[in-house]
C-alpha positions in Angstrom: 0.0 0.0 0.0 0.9 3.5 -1.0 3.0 5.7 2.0 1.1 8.6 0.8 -1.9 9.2 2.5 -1.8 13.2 1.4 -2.6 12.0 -1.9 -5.6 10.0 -1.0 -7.8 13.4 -0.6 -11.2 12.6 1.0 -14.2 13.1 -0.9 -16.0 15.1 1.7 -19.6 16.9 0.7 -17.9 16.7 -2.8 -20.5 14.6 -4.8 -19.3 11.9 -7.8 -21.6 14.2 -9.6 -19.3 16.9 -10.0 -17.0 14.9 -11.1 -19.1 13.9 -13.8 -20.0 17.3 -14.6 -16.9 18.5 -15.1 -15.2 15.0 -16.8 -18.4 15.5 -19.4 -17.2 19.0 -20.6 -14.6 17.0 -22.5 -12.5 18.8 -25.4 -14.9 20.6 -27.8 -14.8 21.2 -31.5 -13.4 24.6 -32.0 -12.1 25.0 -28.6 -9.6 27.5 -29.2 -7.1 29.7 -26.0 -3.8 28.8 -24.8 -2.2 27.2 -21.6 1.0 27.9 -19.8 3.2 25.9 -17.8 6.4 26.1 -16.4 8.5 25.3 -13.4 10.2 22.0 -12.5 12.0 19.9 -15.1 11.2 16.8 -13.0 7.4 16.8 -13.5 8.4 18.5 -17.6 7.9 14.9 -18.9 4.3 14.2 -17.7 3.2 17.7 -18.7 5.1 17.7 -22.1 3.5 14.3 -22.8 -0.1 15.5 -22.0 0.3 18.8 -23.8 1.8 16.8 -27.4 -2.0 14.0 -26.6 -4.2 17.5 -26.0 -3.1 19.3 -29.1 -4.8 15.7 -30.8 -8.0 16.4 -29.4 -7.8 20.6 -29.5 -5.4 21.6 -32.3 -6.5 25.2 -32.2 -5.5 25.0 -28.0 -1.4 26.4 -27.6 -0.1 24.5 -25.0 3.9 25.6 -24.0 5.7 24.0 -21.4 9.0 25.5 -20.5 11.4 24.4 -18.2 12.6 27.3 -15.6 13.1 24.8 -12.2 10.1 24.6 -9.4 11.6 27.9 -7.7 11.6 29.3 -11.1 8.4 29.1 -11.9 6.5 29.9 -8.6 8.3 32.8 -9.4 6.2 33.2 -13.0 3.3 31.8 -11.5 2.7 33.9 -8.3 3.7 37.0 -10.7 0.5 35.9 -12.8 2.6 35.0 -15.9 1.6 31.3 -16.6 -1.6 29.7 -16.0 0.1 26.6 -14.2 3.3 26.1 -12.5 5.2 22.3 -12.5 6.4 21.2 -9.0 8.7 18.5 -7.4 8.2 19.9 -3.8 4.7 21.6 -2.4 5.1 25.5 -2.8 7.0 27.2 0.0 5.6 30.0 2.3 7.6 32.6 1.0 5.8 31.7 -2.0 2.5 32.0 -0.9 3.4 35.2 0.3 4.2 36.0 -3.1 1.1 34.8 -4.6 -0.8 36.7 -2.3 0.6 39.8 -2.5 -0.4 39.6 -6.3 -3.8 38.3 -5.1 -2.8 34.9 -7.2 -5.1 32.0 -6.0 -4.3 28.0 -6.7 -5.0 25.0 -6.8 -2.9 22.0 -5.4 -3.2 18.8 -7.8 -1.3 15.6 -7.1 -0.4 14.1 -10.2 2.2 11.4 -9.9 5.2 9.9 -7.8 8.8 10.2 -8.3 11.6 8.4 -6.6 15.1 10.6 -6.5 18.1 8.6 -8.4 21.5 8.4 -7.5 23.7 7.4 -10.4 26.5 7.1 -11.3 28.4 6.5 -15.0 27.9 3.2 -16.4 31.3 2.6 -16.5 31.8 3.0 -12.2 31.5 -0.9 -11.7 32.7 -0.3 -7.9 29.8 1.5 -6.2 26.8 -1.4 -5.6 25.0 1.5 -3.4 25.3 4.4 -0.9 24.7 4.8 2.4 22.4 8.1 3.8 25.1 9.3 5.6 27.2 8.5 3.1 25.3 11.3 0.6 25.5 13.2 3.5 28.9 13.7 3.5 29.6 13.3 -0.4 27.2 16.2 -0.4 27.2 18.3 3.1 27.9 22.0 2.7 32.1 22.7 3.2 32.6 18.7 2.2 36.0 17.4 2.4 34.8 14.1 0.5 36.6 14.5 -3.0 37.6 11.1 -4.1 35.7 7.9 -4.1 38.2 6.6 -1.6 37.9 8.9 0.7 33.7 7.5 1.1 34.9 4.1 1.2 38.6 3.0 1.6 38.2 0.2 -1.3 37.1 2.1 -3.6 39.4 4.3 -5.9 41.7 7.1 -5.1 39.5 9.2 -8.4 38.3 12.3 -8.1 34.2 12.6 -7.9 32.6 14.5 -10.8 29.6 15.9 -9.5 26.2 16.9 -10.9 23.3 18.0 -9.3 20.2 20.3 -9.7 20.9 24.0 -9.2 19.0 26.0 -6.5 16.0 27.3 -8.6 15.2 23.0 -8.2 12.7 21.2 -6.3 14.7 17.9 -6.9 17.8 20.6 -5.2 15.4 21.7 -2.3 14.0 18.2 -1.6 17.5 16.5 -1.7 19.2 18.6 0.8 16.0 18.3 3.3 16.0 15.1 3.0 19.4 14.1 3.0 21.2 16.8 5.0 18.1 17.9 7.5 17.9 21.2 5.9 17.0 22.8 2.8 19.6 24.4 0.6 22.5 22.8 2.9 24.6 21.4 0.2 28.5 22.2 -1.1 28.5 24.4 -4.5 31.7 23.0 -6.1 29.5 20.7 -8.7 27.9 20.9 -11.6 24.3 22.3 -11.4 21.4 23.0 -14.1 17.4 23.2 -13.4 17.4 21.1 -17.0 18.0 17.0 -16.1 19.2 16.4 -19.4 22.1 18.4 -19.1 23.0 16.5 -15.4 22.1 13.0 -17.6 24.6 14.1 -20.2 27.5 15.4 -17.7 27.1 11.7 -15.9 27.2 10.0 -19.2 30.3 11.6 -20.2 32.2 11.3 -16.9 33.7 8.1 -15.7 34.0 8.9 -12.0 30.3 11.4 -11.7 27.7 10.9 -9.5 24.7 12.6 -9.6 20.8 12.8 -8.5 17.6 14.2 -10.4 13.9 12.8 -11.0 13.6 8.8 -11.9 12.6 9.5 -14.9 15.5 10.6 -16.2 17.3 7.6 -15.9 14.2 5.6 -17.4 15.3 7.3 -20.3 18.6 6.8 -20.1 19.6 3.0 -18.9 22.5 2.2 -21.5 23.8 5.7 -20.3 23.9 5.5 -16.5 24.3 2.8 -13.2 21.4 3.6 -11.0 22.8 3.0 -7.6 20.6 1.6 -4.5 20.4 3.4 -1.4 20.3 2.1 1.9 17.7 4.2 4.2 18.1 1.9 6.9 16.6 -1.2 5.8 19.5 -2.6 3.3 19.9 -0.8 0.0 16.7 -0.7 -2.1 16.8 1.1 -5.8 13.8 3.2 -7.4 11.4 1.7 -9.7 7.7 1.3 -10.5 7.2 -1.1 -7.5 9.5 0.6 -4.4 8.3 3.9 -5.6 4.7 3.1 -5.6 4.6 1.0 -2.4 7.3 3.6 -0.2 10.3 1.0 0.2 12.2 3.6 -1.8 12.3 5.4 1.1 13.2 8.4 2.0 13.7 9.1 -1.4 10.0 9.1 -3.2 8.2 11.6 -3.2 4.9 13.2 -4.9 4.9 15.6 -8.0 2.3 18.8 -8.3 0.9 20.9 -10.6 -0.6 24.6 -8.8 -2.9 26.2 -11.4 -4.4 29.3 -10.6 -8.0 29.6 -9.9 -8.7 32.8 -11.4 -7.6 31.6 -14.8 -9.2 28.1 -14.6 -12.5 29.4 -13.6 -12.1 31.8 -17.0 -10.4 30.0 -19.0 -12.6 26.6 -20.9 -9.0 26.0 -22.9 -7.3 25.6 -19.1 -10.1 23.8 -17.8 -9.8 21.3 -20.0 -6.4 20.8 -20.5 -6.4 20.1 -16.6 -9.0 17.5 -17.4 -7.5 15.9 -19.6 -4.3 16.1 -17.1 -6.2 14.0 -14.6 -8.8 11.7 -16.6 -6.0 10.8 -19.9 -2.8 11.7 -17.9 -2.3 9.0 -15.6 -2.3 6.8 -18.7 0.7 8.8 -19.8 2.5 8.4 -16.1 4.5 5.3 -16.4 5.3 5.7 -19.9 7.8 8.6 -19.4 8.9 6.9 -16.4 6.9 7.7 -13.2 4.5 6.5 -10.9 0.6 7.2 -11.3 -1.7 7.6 -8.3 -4.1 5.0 -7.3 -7.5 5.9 -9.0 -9.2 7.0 -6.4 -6.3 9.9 -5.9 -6.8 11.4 -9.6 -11.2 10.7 -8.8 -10.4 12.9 -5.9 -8.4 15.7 -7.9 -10.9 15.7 -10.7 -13.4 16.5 -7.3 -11.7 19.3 -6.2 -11.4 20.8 -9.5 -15.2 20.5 -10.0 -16.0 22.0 -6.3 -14.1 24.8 -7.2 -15.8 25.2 -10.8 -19.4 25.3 -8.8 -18.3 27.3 -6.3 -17.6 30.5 -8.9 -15.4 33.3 -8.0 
């Protein structure tokens, strides 16, 4: 059973017939607008892969997904810029400070679950997994750990390359939490980018990197990188469909978001039902770039909310 009870959202006075209501608008013939998203590169692949499906079923619908980091694009979103921000963390205080002071509503969605990777080259046939403390020190602000030897004596006396999410990142911000016990506690002497690819490509190239980002950049990339287990206290376990979905990949997993703001989605048919289609066609679309969907009942229950807040009105 799923560890993630905050994405099992209770029903409450919401009625299975909203649901209906709003799952029966569907895509219309001549539905015409545009959507924005932006923000985290982690959740980039689900959104990219619904956007490319809705444009089959409303061609006259511009749907752009950019790629700015989750940071990055609360920044857009709470400045009213894009209709719908992309995040791999839940949005931070100081950001809802932001959106309020530009009177910005949203909408939390749920959307998917992502286990963190540690890899490493394909070539590194020495490291069979990593400790928590072990990251912790690879990766503590002010680290002395340069060299693989210096994490384990058996292993070589080579240099680390490392790569890593830069700090406009939820992937960056959930990482050091997690790992170190406090956000943004990390050492700056790596490589960082808010675009996955480019960390995927600096691994790849590198004999002695290691690196972390979303899971589903290594789904993509399995003749390119080692995907290293990591031992959270119960033995090492490595991400995949199954440790991801049941919480074994622990503390590692974690959920995925989309925030869409209420003023435009209420306005807005062309957003409306691009964040129908998100949650009823979507979760098809989930494990095919390489995450992990929500039980049924946890998209029946965001498809709820969204309708509550369609009958509710401004």
């Amino acid at each position: 059973m799923t560890k993630y009870p905050a994405a099992r959202l209770a029903f409450g006075s919401i009625t299975l017939a909203a649901v209906v209501l709003l799952a029966a608008c569907g895509p219309q013939d001549g539905l015409t607008g545009s959507v924005s998203v932006d923000g985290s590169s982690t959740v980039f692949p689900i959104t990219e892969a619904v956007a490319e499906e809705f444009r089959f079923v409303a061609p006259n619908v511009r749907a752009t997904v950019g790629i700015s980091g989750t940071g990055g694009g609360f920044k857009r979103f709470c400045a009213g810029e894009i209709d719908i921000s992309n995040a791999s963390r839940p949005i931070k205080p100081s950001e809802r400070e932001a959106c309020g002071e530009k009177g910005v509503d949203y909408l939390e969605l749920v959307v998917a679950y992502d286990g963190l990777s540690v890899v490493t080259n394909l070539k590194n046939d020495f490291v069979d997994n990593l400790t928590l403390d072990e990251l912790r020190r690879i990766w503590e602000p002010n680290s002395k750990v340069n060299r693989w030897n210096q994490v384990r004596p058996e292993w070589p006396d080579e240099r680390i390359v490392l790569f890593g999410p830069d700090t406009e990142s939820g992937t960056f911000d959930y990482f050091t939490e997690t790992i170190m016990g406090a956000e943004d506690a990390s050492r700056f002497d790596y490589t960082a980018s808010s675009d996955d690819n480019v960390l995927v490509h600096g691994v790849s190239g590198e004999e002695f990197a290691l690196g972390y980002f979303g899971f589903a950049f290594y789904a993509e990339n399995p003749d390119k990188l080692r995907l290293i287990p990591v031992d959270g206290g119960d033995g090492p376990i490595a991400p995949s469909q199954t440790t991801i979905s049941n919480g074994t990949y622990a503390p590692l997993s974690r959920p995925l978001f989309l925030y869409v703001n209420t003023e435009l989605l209420r306005e807005s048919l062309a957003v409306q039902e691009f964040i129908d289609f998100y949650l009823t066609d979507g979760p098809e679309l989930v494990p095919e770039v390489g995450y992990v969907p929500l039980p049924d009942d946890g998209y029946l229950a965001a498809l709820a909310s969204v309708a509550h807040l369609l009958e509710e009105g401004p």
